[in-house]
DSSP file (Angstrom, degrees, kcal/mol; ACC not computed):
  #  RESIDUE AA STRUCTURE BP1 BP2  ACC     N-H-->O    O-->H-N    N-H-->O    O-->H-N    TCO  KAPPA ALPHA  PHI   PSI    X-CA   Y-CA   Z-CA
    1    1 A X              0   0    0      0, 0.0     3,-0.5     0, 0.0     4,-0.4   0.000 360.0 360.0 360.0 -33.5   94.5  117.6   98.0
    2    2 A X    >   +     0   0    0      1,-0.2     3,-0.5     2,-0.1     0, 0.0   0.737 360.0  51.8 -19.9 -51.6   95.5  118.8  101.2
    3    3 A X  T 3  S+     0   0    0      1,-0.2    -1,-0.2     0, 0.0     0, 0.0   0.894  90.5  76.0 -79.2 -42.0   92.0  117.6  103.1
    4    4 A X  T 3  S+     0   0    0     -3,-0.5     2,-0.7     1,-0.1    89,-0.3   0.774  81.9  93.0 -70.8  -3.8   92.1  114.0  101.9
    5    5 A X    <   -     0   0    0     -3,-0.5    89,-0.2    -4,-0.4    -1,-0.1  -0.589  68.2-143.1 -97.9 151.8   94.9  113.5  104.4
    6    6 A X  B     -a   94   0A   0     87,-3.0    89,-1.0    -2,-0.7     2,-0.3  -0.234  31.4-112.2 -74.8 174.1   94.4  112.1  108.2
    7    7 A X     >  -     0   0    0     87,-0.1     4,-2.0     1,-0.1     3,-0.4  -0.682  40.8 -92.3-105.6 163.9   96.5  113.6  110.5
    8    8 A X  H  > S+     0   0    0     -2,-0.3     4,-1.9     1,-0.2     5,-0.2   0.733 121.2  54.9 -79.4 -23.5   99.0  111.1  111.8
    9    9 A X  H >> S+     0   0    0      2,-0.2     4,-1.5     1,-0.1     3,-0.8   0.997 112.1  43.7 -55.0 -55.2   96.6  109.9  115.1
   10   10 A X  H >> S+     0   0    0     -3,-0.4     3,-2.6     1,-0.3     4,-2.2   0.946 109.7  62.0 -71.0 -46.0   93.7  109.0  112.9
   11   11 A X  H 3X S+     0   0    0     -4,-2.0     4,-7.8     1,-0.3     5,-0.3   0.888 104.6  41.3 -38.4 -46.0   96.2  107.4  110.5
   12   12 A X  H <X S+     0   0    0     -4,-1.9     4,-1.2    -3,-0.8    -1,-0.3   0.792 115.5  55.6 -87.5   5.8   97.6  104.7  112.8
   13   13 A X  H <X S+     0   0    0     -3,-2.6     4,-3.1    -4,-1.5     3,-0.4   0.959 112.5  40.5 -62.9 -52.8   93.9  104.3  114.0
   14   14 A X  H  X S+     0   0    0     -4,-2.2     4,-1.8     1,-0.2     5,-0.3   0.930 115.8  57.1 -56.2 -46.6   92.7  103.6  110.2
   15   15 A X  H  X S+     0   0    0     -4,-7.8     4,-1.1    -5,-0.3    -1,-0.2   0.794 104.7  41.9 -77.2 -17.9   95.7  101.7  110.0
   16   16 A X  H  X S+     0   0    0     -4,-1.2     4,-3.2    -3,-0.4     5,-0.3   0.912 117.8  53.7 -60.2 -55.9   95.2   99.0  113.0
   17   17 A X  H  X S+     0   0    0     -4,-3.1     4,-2.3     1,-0.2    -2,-0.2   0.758 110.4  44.1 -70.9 -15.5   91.4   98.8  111.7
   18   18 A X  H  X S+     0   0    0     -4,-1.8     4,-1.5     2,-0.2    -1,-0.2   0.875 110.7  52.5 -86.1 -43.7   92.5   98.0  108.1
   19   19 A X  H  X S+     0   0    0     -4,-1.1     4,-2.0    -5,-0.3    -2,-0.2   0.915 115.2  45.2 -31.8 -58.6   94.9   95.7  109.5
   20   20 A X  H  X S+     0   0    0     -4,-3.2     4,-2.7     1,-0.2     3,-0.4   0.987 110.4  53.4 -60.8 -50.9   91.7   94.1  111.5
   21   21 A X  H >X S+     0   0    0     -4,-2.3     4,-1.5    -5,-0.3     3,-1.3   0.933 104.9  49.0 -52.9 -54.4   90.0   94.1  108.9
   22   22 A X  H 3< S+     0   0    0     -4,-1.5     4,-0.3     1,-0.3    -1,-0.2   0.618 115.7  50.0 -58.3 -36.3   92.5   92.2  106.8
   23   23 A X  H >< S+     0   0    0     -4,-2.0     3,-0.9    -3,-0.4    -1,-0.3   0.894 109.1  42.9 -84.9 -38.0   92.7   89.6  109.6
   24   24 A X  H << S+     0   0    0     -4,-2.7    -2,-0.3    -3,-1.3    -1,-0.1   0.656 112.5  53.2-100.1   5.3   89.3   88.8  110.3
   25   25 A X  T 3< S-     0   0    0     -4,-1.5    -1,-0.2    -5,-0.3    -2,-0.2   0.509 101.9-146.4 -83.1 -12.1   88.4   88.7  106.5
   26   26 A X    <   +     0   0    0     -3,-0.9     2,-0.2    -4,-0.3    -3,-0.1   0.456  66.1  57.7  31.2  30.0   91.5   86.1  106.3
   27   27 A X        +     0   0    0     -5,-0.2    -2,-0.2     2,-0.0    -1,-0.2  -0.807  69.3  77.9-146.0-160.4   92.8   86.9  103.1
   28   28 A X        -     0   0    0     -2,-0.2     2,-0.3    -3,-0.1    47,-0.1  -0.065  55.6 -90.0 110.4 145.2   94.1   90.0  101.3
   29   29 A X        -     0   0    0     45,-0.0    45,-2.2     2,-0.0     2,-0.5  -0.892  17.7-160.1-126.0 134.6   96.6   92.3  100.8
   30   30 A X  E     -B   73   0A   0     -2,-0.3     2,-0.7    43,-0.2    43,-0.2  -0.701   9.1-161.3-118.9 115.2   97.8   95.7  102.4
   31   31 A X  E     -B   72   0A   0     41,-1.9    41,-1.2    -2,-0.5     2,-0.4  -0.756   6.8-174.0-104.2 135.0   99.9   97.7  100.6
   32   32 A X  E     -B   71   0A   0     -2,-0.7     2,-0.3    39,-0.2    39,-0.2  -0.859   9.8-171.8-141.1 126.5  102.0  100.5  102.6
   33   33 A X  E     -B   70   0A   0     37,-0.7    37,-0.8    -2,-0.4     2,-0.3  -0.792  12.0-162.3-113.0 164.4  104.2  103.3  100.7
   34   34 A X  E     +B   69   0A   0     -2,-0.3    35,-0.2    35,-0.2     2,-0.2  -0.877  19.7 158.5-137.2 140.9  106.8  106.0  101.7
   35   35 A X  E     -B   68   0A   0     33,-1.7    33,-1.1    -2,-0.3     2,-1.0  -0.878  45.7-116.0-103.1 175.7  107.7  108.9   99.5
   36   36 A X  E     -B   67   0A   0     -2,-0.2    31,-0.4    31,-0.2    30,-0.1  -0.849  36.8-132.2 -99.1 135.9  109.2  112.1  100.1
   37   37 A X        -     0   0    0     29,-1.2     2,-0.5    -2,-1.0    29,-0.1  -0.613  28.5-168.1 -81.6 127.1  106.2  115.2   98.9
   38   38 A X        -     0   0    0     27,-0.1    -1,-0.1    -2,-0.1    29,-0.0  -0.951  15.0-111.3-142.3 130.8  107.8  117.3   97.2
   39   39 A X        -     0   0    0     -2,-0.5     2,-0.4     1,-0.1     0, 0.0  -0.021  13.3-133.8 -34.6 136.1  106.7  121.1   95.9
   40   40 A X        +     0   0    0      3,-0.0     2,-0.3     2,-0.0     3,-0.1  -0.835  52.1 171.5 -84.7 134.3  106.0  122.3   92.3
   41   41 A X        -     0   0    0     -2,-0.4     3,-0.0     1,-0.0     0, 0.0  -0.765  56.2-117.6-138.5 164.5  108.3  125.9   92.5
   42   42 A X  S    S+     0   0    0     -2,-0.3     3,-0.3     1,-0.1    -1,-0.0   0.523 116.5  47.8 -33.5 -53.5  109.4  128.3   90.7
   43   43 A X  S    S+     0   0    0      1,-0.2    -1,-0.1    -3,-0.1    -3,-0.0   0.372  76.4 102.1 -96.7   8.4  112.8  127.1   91.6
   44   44 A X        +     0   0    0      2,-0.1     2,-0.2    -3,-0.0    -1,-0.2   0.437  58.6  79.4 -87.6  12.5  112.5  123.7   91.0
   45   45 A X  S    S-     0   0    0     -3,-0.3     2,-0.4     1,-0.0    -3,-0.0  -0.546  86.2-132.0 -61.0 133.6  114.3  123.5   87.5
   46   46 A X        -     0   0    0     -2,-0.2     2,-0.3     2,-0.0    -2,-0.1  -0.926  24.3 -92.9-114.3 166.5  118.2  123.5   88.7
   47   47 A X    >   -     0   0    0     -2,-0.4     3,-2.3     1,-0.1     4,-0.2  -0.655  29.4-119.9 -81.8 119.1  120.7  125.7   87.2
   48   48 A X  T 3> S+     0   0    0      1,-0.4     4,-2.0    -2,-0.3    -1,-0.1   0.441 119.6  62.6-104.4 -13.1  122.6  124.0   84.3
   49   49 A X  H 3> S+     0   0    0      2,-0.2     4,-1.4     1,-0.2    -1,-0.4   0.894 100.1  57.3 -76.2 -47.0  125.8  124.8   86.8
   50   50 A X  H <> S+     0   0    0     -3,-2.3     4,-0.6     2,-0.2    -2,-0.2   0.429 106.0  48.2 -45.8 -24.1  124.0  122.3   89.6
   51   51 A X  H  4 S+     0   0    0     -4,-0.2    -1,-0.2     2,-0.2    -2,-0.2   0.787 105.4  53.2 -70.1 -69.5  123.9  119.7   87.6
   52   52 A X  H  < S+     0   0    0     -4,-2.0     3,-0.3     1,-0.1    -2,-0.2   0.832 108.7  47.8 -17.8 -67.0  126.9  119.8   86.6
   53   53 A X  H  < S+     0   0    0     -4,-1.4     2,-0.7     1,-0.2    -2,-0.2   0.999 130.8   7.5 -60.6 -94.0  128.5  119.9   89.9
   54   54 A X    ><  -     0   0    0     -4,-0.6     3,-1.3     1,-0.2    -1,-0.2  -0.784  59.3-156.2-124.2 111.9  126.3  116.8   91.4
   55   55 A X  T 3  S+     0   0    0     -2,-0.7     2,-0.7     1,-0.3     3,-0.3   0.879 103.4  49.4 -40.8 -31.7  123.8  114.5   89.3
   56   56 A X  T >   +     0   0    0      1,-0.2     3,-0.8     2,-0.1    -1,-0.3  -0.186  68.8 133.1-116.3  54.7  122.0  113.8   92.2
   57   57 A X  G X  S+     0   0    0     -3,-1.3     3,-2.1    -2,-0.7    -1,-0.2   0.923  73.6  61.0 -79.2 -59.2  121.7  117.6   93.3
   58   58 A X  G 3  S+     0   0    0      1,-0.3     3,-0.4    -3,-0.3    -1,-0.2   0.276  92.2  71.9-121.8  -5.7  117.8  116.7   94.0
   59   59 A X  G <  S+     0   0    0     -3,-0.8    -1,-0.3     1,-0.3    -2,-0.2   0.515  97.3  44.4 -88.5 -10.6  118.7  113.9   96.7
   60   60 A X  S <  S-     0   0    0     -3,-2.1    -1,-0.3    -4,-0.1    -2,-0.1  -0.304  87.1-151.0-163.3  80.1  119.7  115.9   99.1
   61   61 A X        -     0   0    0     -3,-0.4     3,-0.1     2,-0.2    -3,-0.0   0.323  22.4-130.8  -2.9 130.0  117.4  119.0   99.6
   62   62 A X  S    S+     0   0    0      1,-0.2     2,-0.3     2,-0.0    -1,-0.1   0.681  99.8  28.3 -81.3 -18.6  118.5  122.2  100.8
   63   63 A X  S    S-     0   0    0      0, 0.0    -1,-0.2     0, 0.0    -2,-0.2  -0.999  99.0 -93.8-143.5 159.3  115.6  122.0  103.3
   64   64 A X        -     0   0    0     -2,-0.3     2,-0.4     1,-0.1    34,-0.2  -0.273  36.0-132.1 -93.5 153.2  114.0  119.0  104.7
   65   65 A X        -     0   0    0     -2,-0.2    -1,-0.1    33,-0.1   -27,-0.1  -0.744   4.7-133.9 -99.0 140.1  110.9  117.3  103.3
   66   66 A X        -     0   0    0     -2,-0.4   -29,-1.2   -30,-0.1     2,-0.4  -0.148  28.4-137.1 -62.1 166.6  108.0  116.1  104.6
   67   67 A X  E     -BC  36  96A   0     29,-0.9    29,-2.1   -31,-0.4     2,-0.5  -0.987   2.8-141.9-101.8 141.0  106.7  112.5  103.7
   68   68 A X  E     -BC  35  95A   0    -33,-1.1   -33,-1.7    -2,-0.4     2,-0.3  -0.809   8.2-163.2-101.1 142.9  103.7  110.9  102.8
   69   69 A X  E     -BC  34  94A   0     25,-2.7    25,-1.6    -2,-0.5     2,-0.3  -0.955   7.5-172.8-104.0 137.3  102.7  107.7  103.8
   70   70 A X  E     +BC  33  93A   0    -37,-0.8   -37,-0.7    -2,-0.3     2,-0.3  -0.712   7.3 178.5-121.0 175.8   99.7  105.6  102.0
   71   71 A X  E     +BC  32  92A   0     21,-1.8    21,-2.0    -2,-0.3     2,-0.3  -0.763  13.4 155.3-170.9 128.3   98.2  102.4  103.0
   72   72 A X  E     -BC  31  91A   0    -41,-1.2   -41,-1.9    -2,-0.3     2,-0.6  -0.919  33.4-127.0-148.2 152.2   95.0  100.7  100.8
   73   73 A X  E     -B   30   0A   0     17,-1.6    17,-0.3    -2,-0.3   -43,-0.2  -0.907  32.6 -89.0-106.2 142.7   94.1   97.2  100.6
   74   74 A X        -     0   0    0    -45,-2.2     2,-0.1    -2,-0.6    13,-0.1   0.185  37.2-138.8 -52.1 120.5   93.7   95.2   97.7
   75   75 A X        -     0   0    0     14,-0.1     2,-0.5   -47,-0.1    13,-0.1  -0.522  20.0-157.0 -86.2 162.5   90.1   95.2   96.3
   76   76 A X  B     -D   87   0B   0     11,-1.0    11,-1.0    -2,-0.1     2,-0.5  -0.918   9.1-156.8-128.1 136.8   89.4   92.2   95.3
   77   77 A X        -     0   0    0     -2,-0.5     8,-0.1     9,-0.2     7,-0.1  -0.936  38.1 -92.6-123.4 138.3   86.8   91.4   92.8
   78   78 A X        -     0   0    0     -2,-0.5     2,-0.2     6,-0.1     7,-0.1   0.014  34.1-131.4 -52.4 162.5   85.0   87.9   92.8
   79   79 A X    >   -     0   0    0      1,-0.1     3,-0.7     5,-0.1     5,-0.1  -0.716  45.3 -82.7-108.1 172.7   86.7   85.1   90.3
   80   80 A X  T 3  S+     0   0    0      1,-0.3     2,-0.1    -2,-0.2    -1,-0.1  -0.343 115.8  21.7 -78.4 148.4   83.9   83.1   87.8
   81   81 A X  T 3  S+     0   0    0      1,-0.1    -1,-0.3    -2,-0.1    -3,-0.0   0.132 103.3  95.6  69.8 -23.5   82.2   80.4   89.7
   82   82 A X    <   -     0   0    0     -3,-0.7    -1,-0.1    -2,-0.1    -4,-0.0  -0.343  66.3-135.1 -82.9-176.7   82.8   81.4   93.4
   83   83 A X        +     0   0    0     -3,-0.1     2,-0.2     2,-0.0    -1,-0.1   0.105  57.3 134.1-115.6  25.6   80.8   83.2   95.8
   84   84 A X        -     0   0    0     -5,-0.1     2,-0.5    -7,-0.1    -6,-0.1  -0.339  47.0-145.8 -46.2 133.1   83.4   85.1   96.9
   85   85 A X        -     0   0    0     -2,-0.2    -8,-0.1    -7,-0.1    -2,-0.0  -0.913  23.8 -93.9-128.2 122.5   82.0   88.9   97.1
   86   86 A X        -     0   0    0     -2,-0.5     2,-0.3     1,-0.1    -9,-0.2   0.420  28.7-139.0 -23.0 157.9   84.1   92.1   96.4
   87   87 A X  B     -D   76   0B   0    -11,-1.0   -11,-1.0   -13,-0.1    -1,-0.1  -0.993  22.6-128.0-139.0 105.3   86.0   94.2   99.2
   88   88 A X        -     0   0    0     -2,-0.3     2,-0.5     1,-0.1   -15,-0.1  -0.419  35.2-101.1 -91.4 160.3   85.7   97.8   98.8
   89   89 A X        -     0   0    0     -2,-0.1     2,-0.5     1,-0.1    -1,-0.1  -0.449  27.9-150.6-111.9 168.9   88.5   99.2   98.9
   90   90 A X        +     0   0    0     -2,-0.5   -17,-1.6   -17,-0.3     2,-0.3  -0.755  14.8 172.2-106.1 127.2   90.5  101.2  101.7
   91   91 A X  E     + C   0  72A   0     -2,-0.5     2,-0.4   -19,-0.2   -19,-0.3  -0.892   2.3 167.7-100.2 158.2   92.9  104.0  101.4
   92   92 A X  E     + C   0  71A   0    -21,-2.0   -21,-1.8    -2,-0.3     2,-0.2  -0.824   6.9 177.0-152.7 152.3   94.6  106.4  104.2
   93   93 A X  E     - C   0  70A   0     -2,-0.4   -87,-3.0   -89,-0.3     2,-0.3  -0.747   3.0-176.0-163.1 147.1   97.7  108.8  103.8
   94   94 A X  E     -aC   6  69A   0    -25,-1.6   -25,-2.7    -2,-0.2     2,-0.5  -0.975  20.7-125.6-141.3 157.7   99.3  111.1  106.1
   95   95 A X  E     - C   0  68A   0    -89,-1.0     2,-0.6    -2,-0.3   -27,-0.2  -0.807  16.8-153.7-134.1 122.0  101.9  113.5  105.8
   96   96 A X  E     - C   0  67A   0    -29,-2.1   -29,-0.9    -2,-0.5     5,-0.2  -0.650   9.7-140.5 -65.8  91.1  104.8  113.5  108.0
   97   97 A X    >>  -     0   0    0     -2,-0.6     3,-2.9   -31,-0.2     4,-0.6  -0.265  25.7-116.9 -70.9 135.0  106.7  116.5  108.7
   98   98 A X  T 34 S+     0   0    0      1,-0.3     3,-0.2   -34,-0.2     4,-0.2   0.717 118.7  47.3 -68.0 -27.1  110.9  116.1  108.9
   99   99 A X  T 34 S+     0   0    0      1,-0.2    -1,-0.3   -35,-0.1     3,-0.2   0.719 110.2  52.6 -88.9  -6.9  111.1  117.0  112.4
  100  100 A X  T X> S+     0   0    0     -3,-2.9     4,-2.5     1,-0.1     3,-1.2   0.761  90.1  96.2 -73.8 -42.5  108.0  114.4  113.3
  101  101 A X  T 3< S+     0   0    0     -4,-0.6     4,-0.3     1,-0.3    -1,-0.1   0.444  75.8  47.3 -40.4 -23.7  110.0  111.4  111.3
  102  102 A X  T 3> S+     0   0    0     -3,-0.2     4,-0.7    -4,-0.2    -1,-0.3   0.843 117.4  38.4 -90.8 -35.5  111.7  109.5  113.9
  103  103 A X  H X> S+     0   0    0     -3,-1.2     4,-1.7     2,-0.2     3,-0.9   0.914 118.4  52.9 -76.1 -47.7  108.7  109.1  116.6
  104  104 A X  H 3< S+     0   0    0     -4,-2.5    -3,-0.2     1,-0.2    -2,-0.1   0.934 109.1  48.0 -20.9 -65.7  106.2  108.5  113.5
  105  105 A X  H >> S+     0   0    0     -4,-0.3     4,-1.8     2,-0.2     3,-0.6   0.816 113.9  53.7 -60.9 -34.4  108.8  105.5  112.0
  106  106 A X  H XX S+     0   0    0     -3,-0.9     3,-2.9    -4,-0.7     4,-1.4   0.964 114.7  35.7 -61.6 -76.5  108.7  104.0  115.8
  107  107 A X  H 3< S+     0   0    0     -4,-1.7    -1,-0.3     1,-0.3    -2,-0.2   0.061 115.5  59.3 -80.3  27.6  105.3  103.8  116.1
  108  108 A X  H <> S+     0   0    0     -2,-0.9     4,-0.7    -3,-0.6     3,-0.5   0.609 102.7  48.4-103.9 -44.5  105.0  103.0  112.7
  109  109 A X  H <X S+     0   0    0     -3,-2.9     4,-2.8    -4,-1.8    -2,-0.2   0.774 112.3  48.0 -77.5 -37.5  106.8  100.1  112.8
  110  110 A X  H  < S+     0   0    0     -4,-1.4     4,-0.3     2,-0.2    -1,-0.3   0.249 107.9  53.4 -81.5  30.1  105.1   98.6  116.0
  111  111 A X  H  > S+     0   0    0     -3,-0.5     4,-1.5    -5,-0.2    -1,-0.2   0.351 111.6  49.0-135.1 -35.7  101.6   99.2  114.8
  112  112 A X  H  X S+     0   0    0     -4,-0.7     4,-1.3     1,-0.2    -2,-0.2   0.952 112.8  47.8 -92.5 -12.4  102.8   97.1  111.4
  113  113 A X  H  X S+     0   0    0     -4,-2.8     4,-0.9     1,-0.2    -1,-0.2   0.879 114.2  45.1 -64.8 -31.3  104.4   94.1  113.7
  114  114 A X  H  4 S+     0   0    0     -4,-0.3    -1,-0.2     1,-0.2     4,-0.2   0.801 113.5  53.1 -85.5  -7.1  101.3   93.9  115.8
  115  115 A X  H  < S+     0   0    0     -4,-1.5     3,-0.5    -3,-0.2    -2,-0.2   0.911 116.8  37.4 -69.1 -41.0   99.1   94.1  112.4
  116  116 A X  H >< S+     0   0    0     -4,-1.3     3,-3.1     1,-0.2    -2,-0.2   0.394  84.3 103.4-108.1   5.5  101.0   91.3  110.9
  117  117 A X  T 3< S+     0   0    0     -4,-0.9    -1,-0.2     1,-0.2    -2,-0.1   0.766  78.3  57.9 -35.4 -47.1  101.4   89.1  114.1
  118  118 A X  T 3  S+     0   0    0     -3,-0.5    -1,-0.2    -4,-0.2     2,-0.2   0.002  80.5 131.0 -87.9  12.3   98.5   86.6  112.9
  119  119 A X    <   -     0   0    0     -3,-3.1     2,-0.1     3,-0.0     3,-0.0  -0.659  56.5-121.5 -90.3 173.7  100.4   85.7  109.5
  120  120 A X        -     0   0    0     -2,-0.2     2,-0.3     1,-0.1     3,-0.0  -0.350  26.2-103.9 -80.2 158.1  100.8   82.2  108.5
  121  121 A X        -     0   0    0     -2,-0.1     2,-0.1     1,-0.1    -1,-0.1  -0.686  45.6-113.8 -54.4 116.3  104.0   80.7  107.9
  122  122 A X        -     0   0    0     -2,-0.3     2,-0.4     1,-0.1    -1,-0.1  -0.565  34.1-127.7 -71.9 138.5  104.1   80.5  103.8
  123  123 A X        -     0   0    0     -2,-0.1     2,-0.6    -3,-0.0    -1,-0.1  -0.849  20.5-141.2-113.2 137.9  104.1   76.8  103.2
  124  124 A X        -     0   0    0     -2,-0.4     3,-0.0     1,-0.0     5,-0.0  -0.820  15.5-127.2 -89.0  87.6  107.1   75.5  100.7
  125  125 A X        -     0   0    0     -2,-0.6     4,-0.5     1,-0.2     3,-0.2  -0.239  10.2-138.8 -47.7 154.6  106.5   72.9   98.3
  126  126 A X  S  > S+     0   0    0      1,-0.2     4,-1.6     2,-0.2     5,-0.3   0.951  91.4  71.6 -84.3 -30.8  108.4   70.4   98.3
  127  127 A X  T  4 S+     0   0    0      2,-0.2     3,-0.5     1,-0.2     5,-0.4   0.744  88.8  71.9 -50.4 -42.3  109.1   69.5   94.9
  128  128 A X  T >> S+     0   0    0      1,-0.2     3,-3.4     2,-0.2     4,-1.6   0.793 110.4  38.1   5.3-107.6  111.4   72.9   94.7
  129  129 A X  H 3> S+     0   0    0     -4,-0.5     4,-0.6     1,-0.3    -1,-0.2   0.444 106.8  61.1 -68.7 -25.8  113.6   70.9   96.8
  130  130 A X  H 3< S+     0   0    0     -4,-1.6    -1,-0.3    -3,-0.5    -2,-0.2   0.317 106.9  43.9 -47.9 -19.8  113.3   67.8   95.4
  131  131 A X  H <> S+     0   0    0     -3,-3.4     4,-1.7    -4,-0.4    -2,-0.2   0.315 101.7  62.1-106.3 -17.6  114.6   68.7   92.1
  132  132 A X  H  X S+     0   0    0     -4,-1.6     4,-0.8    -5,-0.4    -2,-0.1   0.882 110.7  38.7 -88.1  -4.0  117.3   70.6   92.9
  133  133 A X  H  X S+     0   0    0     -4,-0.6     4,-1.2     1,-0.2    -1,-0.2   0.737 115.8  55.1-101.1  -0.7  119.2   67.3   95.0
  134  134 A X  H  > S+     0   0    0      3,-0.2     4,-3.1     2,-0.2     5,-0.2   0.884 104.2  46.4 -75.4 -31.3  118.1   65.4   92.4
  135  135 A X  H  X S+     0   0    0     -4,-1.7     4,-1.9     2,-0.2    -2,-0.2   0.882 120.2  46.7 -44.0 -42.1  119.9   67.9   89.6
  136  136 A X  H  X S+     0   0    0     -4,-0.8     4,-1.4     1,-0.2    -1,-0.2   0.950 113.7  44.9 -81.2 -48.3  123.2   67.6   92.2
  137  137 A X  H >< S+     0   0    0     -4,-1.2     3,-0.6     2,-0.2    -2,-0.2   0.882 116.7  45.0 -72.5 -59.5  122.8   63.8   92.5
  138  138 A X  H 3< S+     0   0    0     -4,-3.1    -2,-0.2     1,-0.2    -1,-0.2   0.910 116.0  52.7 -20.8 -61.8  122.2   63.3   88.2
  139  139 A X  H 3< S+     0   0    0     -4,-1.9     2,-1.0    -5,-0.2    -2,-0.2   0.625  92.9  68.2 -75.2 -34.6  125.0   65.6   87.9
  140  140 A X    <<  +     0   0    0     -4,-1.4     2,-0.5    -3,-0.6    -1,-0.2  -0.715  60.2 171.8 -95.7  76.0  128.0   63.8   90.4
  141  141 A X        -     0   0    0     -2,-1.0     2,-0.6     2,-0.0    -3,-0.0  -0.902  14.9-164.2 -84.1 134.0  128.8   60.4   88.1
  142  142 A X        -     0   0    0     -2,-0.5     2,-0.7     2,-0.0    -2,-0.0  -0.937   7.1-151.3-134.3  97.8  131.9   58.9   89.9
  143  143 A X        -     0   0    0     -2,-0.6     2,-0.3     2,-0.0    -2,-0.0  -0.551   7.2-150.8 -61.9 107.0  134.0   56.3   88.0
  144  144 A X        -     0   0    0     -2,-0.7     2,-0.3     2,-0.0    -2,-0.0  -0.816  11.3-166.3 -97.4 136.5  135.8   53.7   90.2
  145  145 A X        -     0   0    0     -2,-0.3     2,-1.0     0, 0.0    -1,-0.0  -0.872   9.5-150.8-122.9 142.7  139.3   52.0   88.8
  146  146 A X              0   0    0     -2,-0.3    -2,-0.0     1,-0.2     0, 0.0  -0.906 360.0 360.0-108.9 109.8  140.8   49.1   90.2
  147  147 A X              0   0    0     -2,-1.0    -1,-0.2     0, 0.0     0, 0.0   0.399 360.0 360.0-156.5 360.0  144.4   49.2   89.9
């Protein structure tokens, strides 16, 4: 399992070209995980005394762990009647080692702002907003007394 991951240069290459890709196909989506990898052991049962002591004994490692990162884009399969045509699809992971984690996350984070530089503004219907001052407006009947 080892071999299917890039090492963290090729990653943020694969991950600018799946980003290109994603752009010049103009639709899509890319979906990017973090976990922390964690070992099958011997020792990884804790000791009914550890538990006790702190539920969340398993949050905070006695040594640190690496992470993986994945990134795939959504395959996309044609809908009935178009001629849209399927997108095969791309995965990458690499795995980060704890003392690697802070330059990684920099250059992690600019590689996804200049990937996502070219989205559109999501456009708002209006009717959303159009029912809710009419709800406010229904709702505020105001009696006037002449006296």
């Amino acid at each position: 399992m080892a071999g299917d991951h890039l090492s963290n240069e090729e990653f943020f290459t694969q991950l600018t070209n799946l980003f290109e890709h994603n752009r010049t196909k103009g639709h899509g989506s890319i979906y990017l995980t973090q976990k922390r990898l964690s070992y099958q052991t011997e020792n990884a049962a804790p000791s009914p005394t550890k538990v006790l002591d702190d539920p969340l004994w398993d949050t905070h490692p006695e040594q640190a762990v690496p992470v993986i990162i994945h990134a795939s884009n959504n395959k996309s399969t044609p809908y009935k009647g178009t001629d849209r045509k399927s997108i095969e699809k791309i995965k990458i992971s690499t795995i980060v080692q704890p003392d690697q984690l802070d330059a990684f996350f920099a250059r992690y984070a600019e590689a996804c702002k200049t990937g996502m530089s070219g989205l559109k503004k999501r456009d708002r219907k209006k009717g959303k907003k159009d029912k809710k001052k009419k709800k406010g407006v229904a709702g505020d009947v105001k009696t006037e007394t002449k006296g």
